[in-house]
C-alpha positions in Angstrom: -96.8 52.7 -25.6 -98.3 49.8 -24.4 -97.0 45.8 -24.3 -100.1 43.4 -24.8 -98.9 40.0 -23.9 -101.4 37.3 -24.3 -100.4 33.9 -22.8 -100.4 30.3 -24.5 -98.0 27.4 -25.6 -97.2 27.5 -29.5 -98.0 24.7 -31.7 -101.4 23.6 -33.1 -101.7 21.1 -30.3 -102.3 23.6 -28.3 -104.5 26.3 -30.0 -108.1 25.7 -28.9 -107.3 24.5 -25.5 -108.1 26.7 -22.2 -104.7 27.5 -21.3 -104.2 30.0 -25.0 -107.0 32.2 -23.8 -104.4 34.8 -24.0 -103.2 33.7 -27.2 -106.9 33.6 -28.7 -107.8 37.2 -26.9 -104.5 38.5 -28.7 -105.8 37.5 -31.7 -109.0 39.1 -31.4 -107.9 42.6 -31.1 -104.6 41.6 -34.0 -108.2 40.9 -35.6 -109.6 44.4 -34.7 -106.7 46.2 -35.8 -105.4 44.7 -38.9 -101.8 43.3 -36.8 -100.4 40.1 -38.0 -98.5 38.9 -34.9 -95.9 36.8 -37.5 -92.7 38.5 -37.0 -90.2 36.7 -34.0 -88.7 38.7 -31.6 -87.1 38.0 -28.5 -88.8 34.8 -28.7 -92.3 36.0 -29.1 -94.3 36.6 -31.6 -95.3 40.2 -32.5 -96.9 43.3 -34.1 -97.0 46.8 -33.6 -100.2 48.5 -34.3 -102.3 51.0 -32.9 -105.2 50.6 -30.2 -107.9 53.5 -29.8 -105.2 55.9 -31.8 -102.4 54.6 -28.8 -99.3 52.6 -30.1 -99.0 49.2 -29.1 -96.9 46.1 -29.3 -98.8 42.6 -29.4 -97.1 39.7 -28.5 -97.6 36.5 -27.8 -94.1 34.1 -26.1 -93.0 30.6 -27.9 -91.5 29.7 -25.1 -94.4 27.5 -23.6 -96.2 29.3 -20.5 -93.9 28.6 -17.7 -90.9 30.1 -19.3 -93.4 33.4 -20.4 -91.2 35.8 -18.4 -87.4 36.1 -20.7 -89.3 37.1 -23.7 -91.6 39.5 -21.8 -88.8 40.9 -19.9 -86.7 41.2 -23.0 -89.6 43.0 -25.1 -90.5 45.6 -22.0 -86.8 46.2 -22.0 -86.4 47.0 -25.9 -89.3 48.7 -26.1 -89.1 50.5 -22.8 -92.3 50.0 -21.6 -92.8 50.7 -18.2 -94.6 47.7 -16.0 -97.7 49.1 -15.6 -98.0 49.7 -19.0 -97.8 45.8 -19.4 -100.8 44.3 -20.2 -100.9 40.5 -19.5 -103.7 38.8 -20.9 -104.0 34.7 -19.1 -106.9 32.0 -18.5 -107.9 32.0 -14.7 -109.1 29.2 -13.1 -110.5 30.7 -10.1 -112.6 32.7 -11.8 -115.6 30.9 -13.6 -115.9 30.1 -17.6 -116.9 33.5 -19.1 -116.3 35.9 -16.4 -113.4 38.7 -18.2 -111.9 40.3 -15.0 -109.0 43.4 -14.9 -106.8 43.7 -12.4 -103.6 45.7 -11.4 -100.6 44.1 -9.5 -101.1 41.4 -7.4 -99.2 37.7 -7.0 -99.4 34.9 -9.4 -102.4 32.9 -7.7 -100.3 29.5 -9.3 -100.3 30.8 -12.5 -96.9 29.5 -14.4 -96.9 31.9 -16.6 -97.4 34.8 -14.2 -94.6 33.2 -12.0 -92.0 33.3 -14.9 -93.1 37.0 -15.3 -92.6 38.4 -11.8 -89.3 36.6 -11.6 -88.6 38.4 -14.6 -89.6 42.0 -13.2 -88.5 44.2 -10.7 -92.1 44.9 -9.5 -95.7 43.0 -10.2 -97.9 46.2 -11.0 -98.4 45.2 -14.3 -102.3 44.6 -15.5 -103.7 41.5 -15.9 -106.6 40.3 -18.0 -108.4 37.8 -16.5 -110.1 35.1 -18.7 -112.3 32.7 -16.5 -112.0 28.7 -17.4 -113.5 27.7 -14.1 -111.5 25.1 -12.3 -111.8 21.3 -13.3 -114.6 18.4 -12.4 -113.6 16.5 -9.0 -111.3 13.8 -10.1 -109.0 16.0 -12.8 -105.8 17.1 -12.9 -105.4 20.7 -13.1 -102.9 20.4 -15.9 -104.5 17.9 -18.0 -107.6 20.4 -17.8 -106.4 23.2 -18.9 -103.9 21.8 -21.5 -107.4 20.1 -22.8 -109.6 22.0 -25.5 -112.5 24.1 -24.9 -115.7 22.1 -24.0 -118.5 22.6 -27.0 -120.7 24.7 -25.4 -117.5 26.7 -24.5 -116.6 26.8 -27.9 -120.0 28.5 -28.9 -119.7 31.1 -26.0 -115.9 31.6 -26.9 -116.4 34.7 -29.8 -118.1 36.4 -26.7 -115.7 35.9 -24.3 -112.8 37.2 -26.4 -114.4 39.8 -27.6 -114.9 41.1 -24.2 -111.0 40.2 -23.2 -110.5 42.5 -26.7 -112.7 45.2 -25.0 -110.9 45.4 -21.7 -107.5 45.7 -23.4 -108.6 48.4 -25.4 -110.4 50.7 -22.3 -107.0 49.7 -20.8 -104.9 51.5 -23.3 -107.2 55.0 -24.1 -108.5 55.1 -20.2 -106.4 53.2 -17.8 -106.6 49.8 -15.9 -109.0 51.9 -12.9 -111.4 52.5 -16.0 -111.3 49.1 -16.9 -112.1 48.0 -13.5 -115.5 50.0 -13.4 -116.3 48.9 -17.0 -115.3 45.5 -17.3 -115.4 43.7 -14.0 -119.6 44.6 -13.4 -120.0 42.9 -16.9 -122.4 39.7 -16.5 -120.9 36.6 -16.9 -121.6 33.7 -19.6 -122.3 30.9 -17.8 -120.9 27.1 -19.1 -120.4 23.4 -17.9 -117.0 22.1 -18.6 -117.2 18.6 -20.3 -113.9 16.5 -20.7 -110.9 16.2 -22.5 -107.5 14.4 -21.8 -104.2 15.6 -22.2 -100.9 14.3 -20.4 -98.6 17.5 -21.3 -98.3 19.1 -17.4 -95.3 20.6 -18.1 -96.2 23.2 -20.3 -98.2 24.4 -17.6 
């Protein structure tokens, strides 16, 4: 079995903005697979359902992105998942808007989220899913840009984007995070300006 965790802060405040990348690519595949990631537990929202004929849990935390890691912990624990059969899906800003990138173990690069999650674990070789937001203009605040919504032309890109953070999650689960390496990671990427956005909400970062 498999955890999928996609990353985000709940509300509808929050729902188009870069930071729920996880939460949207979540979605996506809940799309695919007829899930309905409605039912609480352990302070996530989640689903079980099955991805390319393997059984997996969906979730996605309500505890805001920097406290990710109880509810993750708590779900890996119940369901005795072992770490590498985590999947973490989270919006990257060092990689640039469009690019979907897999990768296996590895520190938290800043990431709140991630941080909560490896204080939460005993190791850090689970997989993440990479979702490229591209770091801000010169003069903003890394918070208030990714706590801010998706640019337009982002927007139009977004299906695409997803769908590819969808794909990658399910070559994970029937081949392996190696596989999804070789498959996903020489993918072309969409290409987008960021436009702005204000938010003042840092500390759900």
């Amino acid at each position: 079995m498999h955890l999928v965790v996609g990353l985000g802060n709940p509300g509808k405040r929050y729902a188009l903005t870069r930071h729920n990348a996880g939460f949207t690519a979540v979605d996506t595949l809940s799309s695919r697979t007829g899930a309905d990631c409605s039912r609480s537990q352990f302070g996530a929202l989640v689903d079980r359902t099955d991805v390319s004929s393997n059984p997996v849990v969906l979730a996605k935390p309500q505890s805001f992105m920097n406290r990710s890691g109880q509810p993750v912990a708590s779900l890996k624990g119940y369901y005795k998942v072992d770490a590498e059969q985590v999947v973490v899906v989270h919006d990257e800003l060092d990689l640039p808007f469009g690019t979907v990138k897999v990768k296996l173990g590895g520190g938290h690069g800043g990431h709140n989220g991630l941080r909560d999650i490896m204080k939460h674990f005993s190791g850090k070789d689970f997989v993440r899913v990479r979702i490229g937001v591209s770091r801000p203009p010169p003069g903003w605040d890394v918070a208030n840009y990714v706590l801010a919504p998706w640019s337009g032309d982002e927007q139009d890109q977004l299906e695409d984007v997803m769908r590819r953070a969808a794909d990658a999650v399910e070559i994970i689960v029937s081949d392996g995070a190696k596989s999804a390496m070789n498959q996903i990671n020489q993918r072309r990427t969409v290409t987008s300006e960021a436009s702005s956005a204000n938010s003042d909400v840092g500390s759900l970062t």
